[in-house]
C-alpha positions, 0 to 999 in steps of 0.5 A, spaced: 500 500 500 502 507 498 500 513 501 501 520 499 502 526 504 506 532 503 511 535 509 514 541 507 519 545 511 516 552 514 520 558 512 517 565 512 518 566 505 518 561 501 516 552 502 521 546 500 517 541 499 518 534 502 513 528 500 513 523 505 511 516 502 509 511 507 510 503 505 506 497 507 507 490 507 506 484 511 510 478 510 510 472 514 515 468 510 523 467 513 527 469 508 534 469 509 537 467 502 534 474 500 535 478 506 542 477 506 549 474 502 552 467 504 554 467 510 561 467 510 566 461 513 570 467 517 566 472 521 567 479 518 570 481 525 574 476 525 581 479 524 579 486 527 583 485 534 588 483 531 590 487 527 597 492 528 598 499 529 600 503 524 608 504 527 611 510 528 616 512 523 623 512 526 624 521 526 632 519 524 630 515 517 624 521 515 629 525 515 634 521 511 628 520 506 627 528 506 634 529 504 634 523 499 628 526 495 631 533 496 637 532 493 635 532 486 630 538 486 635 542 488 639 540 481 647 539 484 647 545 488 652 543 493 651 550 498 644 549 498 643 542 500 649 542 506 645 547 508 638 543 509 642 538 511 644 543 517 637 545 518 635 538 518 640 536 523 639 541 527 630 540 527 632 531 528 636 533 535 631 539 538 624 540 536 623 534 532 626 531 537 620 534 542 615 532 538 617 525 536 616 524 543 610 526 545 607 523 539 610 516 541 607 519 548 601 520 546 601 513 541 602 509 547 596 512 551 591 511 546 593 504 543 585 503 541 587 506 535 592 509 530 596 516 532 593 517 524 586 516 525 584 523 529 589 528 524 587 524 518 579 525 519 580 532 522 584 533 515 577 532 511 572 534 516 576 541 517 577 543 511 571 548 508 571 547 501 565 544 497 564 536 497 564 537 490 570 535 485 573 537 491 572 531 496 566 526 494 568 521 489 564 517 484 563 511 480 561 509 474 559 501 473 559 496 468 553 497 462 548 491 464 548 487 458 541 486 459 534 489 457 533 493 463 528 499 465 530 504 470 526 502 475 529 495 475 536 498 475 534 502 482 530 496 485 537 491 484 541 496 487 536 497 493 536 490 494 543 488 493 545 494 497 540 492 503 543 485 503 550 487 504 547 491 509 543 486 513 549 482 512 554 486 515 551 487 520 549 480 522 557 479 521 556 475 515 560 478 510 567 476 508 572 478 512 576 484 506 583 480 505 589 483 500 591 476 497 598 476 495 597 469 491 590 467 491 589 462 489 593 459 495 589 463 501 584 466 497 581 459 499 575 455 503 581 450 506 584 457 508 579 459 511 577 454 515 583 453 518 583 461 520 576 459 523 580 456 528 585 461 530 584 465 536 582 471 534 588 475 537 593 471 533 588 470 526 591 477 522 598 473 523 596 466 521 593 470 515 600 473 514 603 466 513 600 464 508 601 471 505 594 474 506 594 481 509 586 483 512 584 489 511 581 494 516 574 494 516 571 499 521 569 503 517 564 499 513 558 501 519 560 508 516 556 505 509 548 507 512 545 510 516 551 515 516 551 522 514 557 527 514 552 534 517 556 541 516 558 545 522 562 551 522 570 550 522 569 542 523 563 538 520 561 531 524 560 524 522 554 521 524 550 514 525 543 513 526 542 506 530 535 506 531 530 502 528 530 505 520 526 502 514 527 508 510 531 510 504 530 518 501 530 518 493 530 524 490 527 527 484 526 534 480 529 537 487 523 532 491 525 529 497 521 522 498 521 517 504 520 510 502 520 504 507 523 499 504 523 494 510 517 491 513 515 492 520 519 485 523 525 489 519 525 485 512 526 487 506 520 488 502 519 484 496 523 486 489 516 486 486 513 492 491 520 495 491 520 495 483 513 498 482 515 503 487 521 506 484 516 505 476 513 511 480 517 515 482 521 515 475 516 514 471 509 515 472 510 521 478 508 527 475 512 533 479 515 539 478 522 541 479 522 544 486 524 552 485 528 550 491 532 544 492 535 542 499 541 538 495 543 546 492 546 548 498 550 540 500 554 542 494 556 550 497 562 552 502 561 547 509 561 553 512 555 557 508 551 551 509 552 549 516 549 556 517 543 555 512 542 548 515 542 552 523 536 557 520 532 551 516 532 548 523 530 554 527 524 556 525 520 549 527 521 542 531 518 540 524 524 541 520 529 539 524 525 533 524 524 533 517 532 533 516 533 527 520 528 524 517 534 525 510 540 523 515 537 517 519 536 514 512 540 508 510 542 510 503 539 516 498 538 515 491 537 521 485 533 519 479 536 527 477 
């Protein structure tokens, strides 16, 4: 069943409007084969606690390499290199040495993660340059070979985006591993044997047959999650509650569609199918004059500001926003 509401944010002068669509379905079926990928040998945690931390470099082999790649920038001037050597002496043995320390300090204080981690996202977050081009990357996919509508296109994107989700989730999915010769470790028989590797010791039991696992942490990150502008440093955040709905926009409209069930199933492909046939083909809405997506594409600290203003006016638009940044995923149809 599909019902149609609109919800608009109040603004004093002039209405974005958001169509707020409601989905039900009641299904008594267990489904796991659909609503999840295989379930894996290796639980997809299997070598997060085991995985080392980033080292520090040693302070006396960076400044060998930064001499090494000076020297032939500075083209054979002599005079000019001894005197960067000096200052890089004269750095190694005073202030690097201070902070070469207290980094160390600091590393040894916080070994639940990397001493990287805090600067590295700090670097992203703190920058104010619009996300576009600068930032957000895309990806162009293979051309499907076969005879499909746009709406089947969307629908086995859905369903294959909220399997892996559900799969993830429920610790089901492969753990990401960089094989070095597949076709030895890349292996039931070599996960198997890992099944039994204490999960403390598994990243190493890996390493021996030339399999290096890969950091997966930031796989939760994939729905559910938003970055929100704030002035000087924008935020990550991840809703964890109960959520059924992705937002799909078209023509500037922002529409809520429930692609879970109550018991938190993912609806039939038919249902969601017919769905996205409406709302890419059948729905006749006009361009929205003022599109909320406009300003996510400005400087961070122009939108925070208009993001501060939207919410101020009315508990109705802060949760109209929530509504966009609780989602699991958010399509455009353009």
């Amino acid at each position: 069943m599909l019902t149609k509401s609109h919800l608009k944010f109040d603004t004093s002068k002039r209405f974005i409007y958001f169509i707020h669509r409601h989905i039900s379905y009641n299904s008594n079926k267990k489904h796991d084969d659909y609503n999840y990928f295989k379930r894996s040998i290796l639980p997809t945690d299997h070598f997060q606690y085991s995985l080392p931390r980033l080292p520090i470099p040693k302070l006396e082999l960076t400044c060998e390499r930064y001499l090494t790649a000076l020297k032939p920038i500075l083209n054979n001037d002599e005079k000019s290199f001894e005197l960067s050597r000096q200052l890089v002496n004269d750095f190694r043995t005073g202030d690097g040495k201070r902070l070469d320390d207290q980094l160390r300090q600091k590393n040894r204080a916080n070994r639940h993660t990397s001493y990287i981690s805090k600067p590295w996202f700090e670097m992203y977050l703190k920058s104010r340059l619009p996300l576009i081009l600068n930032f957000n990357y895309f990806l162009v996919l293979t051309d499907d070979k076969h005879e499909l509508t746009p709406a089947a296109r969307i629908t086995n994107y859905i369903v294959s985006s909220v399997r892996f989700m559900n799969s993830l989730r429920a610790n089901w999915l492969d753990p990401e591993v960089y094989h070095l010769n597949s076709t030895k470790s890349n292996t039931d028989q070599f996960r198997k044997y890992l099944r039994y590797v204490p999960k403390r010791f598994s990243f190493y039991g890996a390493v021996l047959q030339k399999a290096y696992p890969l950091d997966m942490s930031q796989y939760h990150r994939l729905f559910n999650s938003t970055r929100i502008p704030k002035n000087d440093c924008d935020i990550l955040v991840t809703i964890k509650e109960n959520i059924r709905h992705i937002i799909v926009i078209k023509n500037g409209h922002c529409y809520k569609v429930n692609i879970l069930d109550k018991n938190g199933q993912l609806l039939p492909a038919e249902k969601i199918a017919s769905i996205m046939k409406y709302l890419y083909e059948d729905l006749n809405e006009e361009g929205n004059k003022y599109p909320l997506g406009y300003f996510t594409a400005d400087k961070r600290d122009r939108w925070a500001l208009v993001r501060e203003q939207i919410e101020a006016i009315s508990e109705h638009n802060k949760q109209m926003l929530k509504e966009i940044d609780s989602a699991i995923m958010l399509i455009c149809l353009g």
